[in-house]
C-alpha positions as CSV (number, residue, x, y, z in Angstrom):
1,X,12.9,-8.2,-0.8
2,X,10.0,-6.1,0.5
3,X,11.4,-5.2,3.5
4,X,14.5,-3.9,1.3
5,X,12.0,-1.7,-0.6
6,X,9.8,-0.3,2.7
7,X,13.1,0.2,3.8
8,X,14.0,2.2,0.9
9,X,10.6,4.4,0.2
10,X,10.8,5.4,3.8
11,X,14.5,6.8,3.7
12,X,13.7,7.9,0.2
13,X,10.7,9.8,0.4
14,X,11.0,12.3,-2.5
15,X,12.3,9.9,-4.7
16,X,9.2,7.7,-4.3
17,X,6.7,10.9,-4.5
18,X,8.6,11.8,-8.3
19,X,8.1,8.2,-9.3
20,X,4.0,8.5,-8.1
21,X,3.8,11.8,-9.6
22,X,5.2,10.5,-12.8
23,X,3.2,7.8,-13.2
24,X,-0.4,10.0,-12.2
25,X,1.4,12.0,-15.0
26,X,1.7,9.0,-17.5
27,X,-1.8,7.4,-16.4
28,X,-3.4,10.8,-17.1
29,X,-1.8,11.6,-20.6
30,X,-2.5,8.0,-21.7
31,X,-6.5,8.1,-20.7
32,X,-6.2,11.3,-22.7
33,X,-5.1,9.7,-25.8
34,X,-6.6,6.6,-25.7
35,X,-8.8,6.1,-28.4
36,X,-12.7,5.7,-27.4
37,X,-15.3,4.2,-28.9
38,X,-18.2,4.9,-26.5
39,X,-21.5,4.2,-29.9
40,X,-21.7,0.4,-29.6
41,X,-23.2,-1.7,-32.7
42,X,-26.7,-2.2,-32.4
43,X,-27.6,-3.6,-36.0
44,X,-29.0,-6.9,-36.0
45,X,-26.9,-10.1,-35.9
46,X,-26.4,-11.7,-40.0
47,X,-25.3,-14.6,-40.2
48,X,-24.4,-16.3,-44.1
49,X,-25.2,-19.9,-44.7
């Protein structure tokens, strides 16, 4: 199976370097949009009893 796919990227090289560039594409938009929620909570700890 792996050598089936070596075998593949190397007779295929372009096809390979669109499928990396589209996912460096996809990794990129998606750190863009990902919410971030750098303020972390530093009140103290309540606990009800």
């Amino acid at each position: 199976m792996i050598e089936k796919i070596i075998e593949f990227s190397a007779k295929n090289k372009y096809i390979v370097l669109i499928f990396v560039a589209a996912a460096i594409v996809g990794a990129v938009y998606a750190v863009r949009n990902i919410p971030l929620d750098a303020i972390p909570d530093l009140s103290d700890t309540q606990v009800i009893i």
